[in-house]
PyMOL Python script that loads the backbone (N, CA, C, O; Angstrom):
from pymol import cmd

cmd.read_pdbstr("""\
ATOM      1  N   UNK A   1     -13.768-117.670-104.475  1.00  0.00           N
ATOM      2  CA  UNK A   1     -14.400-117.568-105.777  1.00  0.00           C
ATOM      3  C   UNK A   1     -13.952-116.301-106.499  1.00  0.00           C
ATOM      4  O   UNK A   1     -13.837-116.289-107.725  1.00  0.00           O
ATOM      5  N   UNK A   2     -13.606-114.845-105.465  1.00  0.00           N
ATOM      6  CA  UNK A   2     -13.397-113.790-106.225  1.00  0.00           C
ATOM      7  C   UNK A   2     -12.054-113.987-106.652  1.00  0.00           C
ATOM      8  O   UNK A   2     -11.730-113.134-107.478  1.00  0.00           O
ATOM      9  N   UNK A   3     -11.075-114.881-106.363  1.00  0.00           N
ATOM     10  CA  UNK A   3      -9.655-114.825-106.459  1.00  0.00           C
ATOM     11  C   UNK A   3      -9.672-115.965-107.827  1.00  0.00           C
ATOM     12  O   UNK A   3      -8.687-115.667-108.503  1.00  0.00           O
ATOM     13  N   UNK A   4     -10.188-116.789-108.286  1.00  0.00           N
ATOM     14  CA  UNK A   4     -10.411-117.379-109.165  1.00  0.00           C
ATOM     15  C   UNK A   4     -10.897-116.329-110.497  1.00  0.00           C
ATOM     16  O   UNK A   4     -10.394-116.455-111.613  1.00  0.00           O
ATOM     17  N   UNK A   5     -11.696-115.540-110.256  1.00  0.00           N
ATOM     18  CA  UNK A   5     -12.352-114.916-111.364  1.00  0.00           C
ATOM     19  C   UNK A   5     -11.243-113.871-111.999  1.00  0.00           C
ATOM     20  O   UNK A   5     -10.917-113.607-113.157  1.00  0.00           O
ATOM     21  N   UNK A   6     -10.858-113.447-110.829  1.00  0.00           N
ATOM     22  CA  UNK A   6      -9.711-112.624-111.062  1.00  0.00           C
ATOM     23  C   UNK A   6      -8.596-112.999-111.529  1.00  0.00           C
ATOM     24  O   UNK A   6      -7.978-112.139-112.157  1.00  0.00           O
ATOM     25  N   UNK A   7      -8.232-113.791-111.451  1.00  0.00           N
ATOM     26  CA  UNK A   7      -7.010-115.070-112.003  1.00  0.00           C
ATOM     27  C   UNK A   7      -7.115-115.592-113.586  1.00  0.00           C
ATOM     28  O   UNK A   7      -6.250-115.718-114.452  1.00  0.00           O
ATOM     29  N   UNK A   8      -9.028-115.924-113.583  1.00  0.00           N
ATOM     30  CA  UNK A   8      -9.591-116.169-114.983  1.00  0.00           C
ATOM     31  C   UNK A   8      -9.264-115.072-115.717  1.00  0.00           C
ATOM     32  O   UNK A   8      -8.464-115.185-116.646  1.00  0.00           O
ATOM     33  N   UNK A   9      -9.779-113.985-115.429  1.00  0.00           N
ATOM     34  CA  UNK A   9      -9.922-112.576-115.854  1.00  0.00           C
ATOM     35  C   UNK A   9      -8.491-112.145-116.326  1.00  0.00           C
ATOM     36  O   UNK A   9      -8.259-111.675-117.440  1.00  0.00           O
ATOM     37  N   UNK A  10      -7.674-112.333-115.465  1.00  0.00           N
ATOM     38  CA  UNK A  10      -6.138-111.890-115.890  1.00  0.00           C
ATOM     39  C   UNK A  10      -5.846-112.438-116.952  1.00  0.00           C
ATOM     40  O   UNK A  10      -5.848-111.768-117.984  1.00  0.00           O
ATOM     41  N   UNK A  11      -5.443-114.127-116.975  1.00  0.00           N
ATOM     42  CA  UNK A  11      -5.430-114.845-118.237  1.00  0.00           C
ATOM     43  C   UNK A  11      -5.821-114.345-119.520  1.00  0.00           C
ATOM     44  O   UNK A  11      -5.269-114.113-120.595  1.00  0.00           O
ATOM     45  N   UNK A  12      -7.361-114.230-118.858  1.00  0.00           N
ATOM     46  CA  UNK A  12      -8.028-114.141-120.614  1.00  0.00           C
ATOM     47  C   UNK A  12      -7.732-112.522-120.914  1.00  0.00           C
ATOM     48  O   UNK A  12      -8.082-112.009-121.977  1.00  0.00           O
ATOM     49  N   UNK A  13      -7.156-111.892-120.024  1.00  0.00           N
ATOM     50  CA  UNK A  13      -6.448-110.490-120.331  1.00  0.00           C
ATOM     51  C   UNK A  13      -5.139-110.361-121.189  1.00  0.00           C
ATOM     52  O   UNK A  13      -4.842-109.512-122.030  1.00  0.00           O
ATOM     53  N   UNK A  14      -4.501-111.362-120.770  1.00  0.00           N
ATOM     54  CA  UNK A  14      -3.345-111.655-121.133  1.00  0.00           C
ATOM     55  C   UNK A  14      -3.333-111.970-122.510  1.00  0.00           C
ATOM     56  O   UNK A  14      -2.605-111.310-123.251  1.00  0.00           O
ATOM     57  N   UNK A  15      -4.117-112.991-123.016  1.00  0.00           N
ATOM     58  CA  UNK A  15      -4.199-114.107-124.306  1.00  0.00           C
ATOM     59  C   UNK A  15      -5.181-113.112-124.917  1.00  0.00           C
ATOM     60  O   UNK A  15      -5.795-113.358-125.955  1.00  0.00           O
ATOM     61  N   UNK A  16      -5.289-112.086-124.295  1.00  0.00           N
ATOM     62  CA  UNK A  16      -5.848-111.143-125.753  1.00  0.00           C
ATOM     63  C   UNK A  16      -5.355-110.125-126.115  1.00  0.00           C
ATOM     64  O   UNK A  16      -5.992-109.469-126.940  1.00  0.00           O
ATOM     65  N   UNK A  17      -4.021-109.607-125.630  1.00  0.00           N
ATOM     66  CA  UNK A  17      -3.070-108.759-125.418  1.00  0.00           C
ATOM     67  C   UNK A  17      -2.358-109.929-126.578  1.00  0.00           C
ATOM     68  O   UNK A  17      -2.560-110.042-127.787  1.00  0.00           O
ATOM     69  N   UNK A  18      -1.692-110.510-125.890  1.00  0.00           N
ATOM     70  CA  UNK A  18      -1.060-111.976-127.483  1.00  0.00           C
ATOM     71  C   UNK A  18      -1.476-112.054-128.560  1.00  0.00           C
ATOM     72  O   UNK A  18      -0.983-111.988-129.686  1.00  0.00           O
ATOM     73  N   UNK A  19      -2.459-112.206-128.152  1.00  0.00           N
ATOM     74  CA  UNK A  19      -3.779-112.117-129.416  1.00  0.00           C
ATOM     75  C   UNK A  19      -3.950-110.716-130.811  1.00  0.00           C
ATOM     76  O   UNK A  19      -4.379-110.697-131.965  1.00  0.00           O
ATOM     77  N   UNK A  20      -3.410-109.826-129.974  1.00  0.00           N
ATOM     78  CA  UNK A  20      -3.388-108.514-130.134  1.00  0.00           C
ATOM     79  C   UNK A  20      -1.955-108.120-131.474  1.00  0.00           C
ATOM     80  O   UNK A  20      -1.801-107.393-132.455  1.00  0.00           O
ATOM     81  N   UNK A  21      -1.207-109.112-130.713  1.00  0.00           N
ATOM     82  CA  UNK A  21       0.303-108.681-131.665  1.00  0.00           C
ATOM     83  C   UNK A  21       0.499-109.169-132.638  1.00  0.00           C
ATOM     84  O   UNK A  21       1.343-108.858-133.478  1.00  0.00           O
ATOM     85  N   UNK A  22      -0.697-110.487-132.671  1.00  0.00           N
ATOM     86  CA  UNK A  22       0.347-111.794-134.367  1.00  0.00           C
ATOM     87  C   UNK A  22       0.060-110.665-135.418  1.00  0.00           C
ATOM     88  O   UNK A  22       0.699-110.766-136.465  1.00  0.00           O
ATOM     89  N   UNK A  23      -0.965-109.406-135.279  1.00  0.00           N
ATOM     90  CA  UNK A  23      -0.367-109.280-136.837  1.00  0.00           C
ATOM     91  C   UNK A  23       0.895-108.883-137.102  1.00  0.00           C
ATOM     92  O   UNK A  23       1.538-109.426-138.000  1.00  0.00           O
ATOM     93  N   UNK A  24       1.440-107.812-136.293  1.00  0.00           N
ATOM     94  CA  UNK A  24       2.610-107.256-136.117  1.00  0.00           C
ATOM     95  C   UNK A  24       3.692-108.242-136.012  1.00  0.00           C
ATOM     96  O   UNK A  24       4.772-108.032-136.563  1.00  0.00           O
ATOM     97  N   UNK A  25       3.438-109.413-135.268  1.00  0.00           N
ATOM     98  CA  UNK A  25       4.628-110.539-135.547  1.00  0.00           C
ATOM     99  C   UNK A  25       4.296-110.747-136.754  1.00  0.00           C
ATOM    100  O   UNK A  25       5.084-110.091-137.435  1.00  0.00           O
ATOM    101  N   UNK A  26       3.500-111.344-137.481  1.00  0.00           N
ATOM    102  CA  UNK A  26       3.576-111.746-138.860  1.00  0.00           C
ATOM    103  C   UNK A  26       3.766-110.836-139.830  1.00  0.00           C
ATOM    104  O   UNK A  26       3.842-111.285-140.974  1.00  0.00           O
ATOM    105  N   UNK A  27       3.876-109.522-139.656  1.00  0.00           N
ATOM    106  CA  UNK A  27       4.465-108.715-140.651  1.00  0.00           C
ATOM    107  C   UNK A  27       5.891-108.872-140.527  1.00  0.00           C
ATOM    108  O   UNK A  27       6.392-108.844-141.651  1.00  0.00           O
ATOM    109  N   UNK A  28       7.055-109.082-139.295  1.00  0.00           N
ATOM    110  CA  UNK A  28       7.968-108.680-139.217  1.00  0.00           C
ATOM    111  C   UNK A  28       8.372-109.788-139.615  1.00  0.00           C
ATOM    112  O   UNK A  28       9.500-109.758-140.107  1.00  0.00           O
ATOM    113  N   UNK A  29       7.705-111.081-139.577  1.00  0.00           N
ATOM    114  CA  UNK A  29       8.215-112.556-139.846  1.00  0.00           C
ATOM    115  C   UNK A  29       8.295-112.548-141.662  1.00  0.00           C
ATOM    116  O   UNK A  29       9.258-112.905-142.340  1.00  0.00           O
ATOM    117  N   UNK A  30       7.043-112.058-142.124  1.00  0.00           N
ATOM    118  CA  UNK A  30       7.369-111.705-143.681  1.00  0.00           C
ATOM    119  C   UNK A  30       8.566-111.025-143.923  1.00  0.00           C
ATOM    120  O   UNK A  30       9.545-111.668-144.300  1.00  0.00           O
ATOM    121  N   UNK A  31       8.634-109.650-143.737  1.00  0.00           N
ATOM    122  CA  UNK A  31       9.837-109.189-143.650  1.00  0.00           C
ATOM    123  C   UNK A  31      11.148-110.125-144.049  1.00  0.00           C
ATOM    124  O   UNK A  31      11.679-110.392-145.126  1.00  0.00           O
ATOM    125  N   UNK A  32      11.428-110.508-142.635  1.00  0.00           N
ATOM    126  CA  UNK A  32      12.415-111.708-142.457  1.00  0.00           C
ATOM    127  C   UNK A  32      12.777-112.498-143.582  1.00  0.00           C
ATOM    128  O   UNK A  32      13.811-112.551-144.248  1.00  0.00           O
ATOM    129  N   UNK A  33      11.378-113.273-143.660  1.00  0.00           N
ATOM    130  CA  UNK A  33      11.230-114.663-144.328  1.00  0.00           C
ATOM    131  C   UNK A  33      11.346-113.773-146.061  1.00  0.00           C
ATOM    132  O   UNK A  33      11.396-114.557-147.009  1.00  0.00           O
ATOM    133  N   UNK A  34      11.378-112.440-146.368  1.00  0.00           N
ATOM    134  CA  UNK A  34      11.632-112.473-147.774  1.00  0.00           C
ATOM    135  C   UNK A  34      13.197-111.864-147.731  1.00  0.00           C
ATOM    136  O   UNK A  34      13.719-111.789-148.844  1.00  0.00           O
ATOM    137  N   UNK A  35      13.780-111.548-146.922  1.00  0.00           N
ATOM    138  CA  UNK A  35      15.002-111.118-146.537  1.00  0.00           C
ATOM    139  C   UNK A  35      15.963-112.620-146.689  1.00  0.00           C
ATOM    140  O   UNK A  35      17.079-112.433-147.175  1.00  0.00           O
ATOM    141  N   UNK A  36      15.677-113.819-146.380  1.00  0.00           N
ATOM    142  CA  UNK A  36      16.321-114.950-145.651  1.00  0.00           C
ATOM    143  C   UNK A  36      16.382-115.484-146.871  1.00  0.00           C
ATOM    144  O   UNK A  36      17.360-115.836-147.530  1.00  0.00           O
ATOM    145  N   UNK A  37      14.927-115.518-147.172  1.00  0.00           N
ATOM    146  CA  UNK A  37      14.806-116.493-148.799  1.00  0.00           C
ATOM    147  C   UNK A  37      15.471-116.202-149.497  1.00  0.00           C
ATOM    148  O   UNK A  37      15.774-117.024-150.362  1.00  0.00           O
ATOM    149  N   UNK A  38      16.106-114.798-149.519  1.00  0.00           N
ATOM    150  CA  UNK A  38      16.528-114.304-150.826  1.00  0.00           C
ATOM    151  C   UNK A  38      15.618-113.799-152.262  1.00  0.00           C
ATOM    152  O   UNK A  38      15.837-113.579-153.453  1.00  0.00           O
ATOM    153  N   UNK A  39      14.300-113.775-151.151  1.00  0.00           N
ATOM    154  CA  UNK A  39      13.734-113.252-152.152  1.00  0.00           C
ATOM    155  C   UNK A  39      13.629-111.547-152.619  1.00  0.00           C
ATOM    156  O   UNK A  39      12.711-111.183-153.354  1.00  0.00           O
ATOM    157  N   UNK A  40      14.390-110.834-152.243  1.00  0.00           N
ATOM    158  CA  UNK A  40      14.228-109.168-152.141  1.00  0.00           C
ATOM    159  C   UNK A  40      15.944-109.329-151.985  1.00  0.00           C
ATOM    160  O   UNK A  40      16.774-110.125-151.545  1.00  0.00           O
ATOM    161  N   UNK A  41      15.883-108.310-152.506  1.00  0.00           N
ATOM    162  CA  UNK A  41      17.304-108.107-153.444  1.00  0.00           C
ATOM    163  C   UNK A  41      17.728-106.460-152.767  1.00  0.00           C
ATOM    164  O   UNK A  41      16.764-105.929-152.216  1.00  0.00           O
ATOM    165  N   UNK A  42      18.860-105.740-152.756  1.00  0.00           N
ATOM    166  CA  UNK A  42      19.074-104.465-153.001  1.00  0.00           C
ATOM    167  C   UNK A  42      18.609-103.482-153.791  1.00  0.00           C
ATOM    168  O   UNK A  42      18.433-102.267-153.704  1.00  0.00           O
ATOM    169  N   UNK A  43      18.455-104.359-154.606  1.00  0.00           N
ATOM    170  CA  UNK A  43      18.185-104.134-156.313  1.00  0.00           C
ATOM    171  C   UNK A  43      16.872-104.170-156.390  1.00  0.00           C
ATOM    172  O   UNK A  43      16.402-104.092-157.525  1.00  0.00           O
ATOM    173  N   UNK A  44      16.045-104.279-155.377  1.00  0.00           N
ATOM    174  CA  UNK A  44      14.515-104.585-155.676  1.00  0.00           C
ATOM    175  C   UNK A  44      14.095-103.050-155.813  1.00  0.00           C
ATOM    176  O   UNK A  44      14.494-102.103-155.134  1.00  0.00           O
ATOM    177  N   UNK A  45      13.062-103.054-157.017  1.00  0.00           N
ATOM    178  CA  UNK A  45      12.143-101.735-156.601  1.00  0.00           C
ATOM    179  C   UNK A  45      11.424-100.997-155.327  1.00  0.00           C
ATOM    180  O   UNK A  45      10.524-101.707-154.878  1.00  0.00           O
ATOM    181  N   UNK A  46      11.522-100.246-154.901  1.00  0.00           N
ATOM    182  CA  UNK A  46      10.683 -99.700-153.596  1.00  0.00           C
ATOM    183  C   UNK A  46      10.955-100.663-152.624  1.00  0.00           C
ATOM    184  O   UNK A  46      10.375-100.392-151.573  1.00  0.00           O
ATOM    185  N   UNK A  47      11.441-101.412-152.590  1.00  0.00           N
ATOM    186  CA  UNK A  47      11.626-101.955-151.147  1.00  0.00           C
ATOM    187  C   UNK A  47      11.708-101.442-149.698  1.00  0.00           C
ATOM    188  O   UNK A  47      11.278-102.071-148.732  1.00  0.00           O
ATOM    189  N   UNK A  48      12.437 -99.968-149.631  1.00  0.00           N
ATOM    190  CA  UNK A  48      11.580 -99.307-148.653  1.00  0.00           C
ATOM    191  C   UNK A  48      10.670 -99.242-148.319  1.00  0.00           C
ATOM    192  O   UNK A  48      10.311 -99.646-147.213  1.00  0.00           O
ATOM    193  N   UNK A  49       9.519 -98.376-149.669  1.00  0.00           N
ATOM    194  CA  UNK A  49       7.889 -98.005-149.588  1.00  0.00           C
ATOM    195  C   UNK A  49       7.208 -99.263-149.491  1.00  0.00           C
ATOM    196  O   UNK A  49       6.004 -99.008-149.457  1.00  0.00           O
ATOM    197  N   UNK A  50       7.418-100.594-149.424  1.00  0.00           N
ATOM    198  CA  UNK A  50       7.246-101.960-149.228  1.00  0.00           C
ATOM    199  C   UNK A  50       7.138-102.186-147.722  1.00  0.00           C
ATOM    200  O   UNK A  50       6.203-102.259-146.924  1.00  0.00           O
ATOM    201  N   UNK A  51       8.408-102.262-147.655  1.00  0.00           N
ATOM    202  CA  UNK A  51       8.756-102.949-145.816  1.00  0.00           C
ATOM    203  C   UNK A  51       7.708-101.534-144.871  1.00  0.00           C
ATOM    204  O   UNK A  51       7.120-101.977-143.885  1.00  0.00           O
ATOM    205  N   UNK A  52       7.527-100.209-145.109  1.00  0.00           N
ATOM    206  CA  UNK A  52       7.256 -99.726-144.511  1.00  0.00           C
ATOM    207  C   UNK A  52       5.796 -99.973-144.256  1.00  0.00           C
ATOM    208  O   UNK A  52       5.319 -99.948-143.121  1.00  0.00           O
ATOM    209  N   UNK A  53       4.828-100.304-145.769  1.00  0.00           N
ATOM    210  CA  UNK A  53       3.304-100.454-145.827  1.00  0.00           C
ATOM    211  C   UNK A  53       3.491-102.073-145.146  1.00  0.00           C
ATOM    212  O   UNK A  53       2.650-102.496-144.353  1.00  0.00           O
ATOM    213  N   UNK A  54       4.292-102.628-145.421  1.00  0.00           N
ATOM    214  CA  UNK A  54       3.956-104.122-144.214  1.00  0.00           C
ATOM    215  C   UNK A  54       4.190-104.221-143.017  1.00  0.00           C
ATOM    216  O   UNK A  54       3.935-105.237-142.370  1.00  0.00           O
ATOM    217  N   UNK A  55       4.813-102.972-142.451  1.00  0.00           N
ATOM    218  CA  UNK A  55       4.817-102.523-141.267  1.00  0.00           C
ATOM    219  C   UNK A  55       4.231-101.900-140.606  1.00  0.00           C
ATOM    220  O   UNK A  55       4.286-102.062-139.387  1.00  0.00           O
ATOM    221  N   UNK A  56       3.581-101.113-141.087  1.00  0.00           N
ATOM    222  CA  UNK A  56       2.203-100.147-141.070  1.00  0.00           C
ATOM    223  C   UNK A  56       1.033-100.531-140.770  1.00  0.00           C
ATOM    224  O   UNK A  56       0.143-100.086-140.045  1.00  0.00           O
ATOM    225  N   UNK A  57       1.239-102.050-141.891  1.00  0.00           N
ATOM    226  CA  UNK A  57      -0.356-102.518-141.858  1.00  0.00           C
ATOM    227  C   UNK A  57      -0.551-103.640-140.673  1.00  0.00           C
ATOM    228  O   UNK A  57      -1.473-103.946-139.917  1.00  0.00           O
ATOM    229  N   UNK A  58       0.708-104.067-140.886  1.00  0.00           N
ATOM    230  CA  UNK A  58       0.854-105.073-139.463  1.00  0.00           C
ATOM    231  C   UNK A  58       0.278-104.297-137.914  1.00  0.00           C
ATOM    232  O   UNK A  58      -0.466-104.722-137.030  1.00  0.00           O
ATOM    233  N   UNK A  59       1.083-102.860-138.106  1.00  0.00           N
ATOM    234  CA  UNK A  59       0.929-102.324-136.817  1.00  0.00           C
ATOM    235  C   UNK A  59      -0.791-101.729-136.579  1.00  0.00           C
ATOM    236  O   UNK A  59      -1.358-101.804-135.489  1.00  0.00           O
ATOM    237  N   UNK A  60      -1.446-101.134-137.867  1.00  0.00           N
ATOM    238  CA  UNK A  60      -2.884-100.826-137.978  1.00  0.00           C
ATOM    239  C   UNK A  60      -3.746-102.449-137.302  1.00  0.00           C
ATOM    240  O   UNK A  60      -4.472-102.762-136.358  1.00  0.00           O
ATOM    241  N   UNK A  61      -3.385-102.810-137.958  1.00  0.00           N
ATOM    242  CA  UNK A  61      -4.544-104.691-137.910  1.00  0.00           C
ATOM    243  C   UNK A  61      -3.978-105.038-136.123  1.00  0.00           C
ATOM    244  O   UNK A  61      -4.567-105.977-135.587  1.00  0.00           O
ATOM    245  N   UNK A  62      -3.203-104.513-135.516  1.00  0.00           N
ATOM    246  CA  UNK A  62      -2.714-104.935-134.191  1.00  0.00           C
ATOM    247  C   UNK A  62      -3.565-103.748-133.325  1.00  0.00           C
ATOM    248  O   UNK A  62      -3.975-104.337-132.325  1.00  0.00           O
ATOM    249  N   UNK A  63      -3.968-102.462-133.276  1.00  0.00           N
ATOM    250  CA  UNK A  63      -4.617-101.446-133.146  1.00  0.00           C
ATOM    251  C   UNK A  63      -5.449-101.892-133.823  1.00  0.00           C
ATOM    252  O   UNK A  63      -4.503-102.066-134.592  1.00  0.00           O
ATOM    253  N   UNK A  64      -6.060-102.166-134.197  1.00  0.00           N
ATOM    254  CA  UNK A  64      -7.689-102.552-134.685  1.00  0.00           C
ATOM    255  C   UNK A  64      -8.370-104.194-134.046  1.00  0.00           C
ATOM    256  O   UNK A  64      -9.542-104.376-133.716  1.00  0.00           O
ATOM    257  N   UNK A  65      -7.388-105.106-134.012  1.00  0.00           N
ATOM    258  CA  UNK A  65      -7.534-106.468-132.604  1.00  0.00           C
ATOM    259  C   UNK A  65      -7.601-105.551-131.266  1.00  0.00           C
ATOM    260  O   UNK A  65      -8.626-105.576-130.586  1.00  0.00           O
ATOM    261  N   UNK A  66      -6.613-104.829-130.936  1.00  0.00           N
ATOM    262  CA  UNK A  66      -6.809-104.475-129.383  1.00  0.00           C
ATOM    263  C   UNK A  66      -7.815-103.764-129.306  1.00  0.00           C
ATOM    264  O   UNK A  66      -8.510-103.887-128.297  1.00  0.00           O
ATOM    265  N   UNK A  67      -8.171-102.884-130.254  1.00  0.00           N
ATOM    266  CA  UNK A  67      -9.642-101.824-130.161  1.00  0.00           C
ATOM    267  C   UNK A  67     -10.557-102.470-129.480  1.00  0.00           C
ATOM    268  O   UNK A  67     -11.020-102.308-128.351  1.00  0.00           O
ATOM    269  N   UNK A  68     -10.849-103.590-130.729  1.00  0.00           N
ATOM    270  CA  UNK A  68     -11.400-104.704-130.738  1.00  0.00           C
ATOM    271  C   UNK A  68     -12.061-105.153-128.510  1.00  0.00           C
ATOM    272  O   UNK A  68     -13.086-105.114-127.829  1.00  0.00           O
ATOM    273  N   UNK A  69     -10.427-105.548-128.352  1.00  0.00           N
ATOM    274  CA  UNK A  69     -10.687-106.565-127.713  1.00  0.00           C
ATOM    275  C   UNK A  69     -11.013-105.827-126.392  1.00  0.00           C
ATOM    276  O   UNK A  69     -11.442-106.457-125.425  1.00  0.00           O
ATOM    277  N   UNK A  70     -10.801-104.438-126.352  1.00  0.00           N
ATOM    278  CA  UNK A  70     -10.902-103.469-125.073  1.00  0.00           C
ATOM    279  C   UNK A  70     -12.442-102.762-125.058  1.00  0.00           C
ATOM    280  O   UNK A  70     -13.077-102.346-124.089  1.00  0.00           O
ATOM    281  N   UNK A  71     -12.836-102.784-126.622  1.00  0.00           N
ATOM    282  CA  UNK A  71     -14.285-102.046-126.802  1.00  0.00           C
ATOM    283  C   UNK A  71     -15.215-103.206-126.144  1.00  0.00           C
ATOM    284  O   UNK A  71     -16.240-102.960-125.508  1.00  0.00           O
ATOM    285  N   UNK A  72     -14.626-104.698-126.429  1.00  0.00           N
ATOM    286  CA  UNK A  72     -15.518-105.611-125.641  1.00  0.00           C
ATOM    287  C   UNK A  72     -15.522-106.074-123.896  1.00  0.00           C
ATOM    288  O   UNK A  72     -16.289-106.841-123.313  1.00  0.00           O
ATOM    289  N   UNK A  73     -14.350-105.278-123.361  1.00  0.00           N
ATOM    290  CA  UNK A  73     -14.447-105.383-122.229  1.00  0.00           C
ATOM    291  C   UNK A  73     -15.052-104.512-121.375  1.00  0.00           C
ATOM    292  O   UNK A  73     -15.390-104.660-120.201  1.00  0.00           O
ATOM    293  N   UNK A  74     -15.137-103.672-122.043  1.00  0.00           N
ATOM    294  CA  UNK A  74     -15.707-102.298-121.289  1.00  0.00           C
ATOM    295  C   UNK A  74     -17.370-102.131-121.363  1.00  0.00           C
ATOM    296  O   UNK A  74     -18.102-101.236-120.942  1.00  0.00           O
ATOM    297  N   UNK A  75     -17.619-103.217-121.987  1.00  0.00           N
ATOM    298  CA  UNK A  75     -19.508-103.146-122.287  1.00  0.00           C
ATOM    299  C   UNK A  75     -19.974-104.090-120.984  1.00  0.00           C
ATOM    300  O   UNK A  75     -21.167-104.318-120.782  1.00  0.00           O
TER     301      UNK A  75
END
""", "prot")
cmd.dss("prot")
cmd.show_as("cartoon", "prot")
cmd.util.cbc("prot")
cmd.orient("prot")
């Protein structure tokens, strides 16, 4: 029974660690997906100060899920 819980326990450790990254994947997938489309140009304004705040915020909202998901394991 303890080798089961522990097994459970890992899993649902795991899939909240995963859980933890889509924002950060979905910032880098925006990124991408306005890079690919052709929608962002050389020529675009700030496109630096851009990619960096969608990188930022991706990486904040990924640190704020894991906070999240570690402040609830520890209670």
């Amino acid at each position: 029974m303890a080798m089961a819980k522990s097994s459970k326990s890992l899993a649902r450790r795991t899939l909240e660690v995963a859980i933890s990254f889509v924002p950060w994947v979905i910032s880098m997938y925006t990124l991408y997906w306005l890079e690919s489309g052709e929608i962002w140009t050389t020529d675009t304004p700030h496109r630096g100060k851009t990619s960096v705040t969608i990188l930022v915020a991706g990486m904040v909202l990924t640190l704020l899920v894991y906070s999240y998901f570690s402040k609830r394991e520890q209670k």
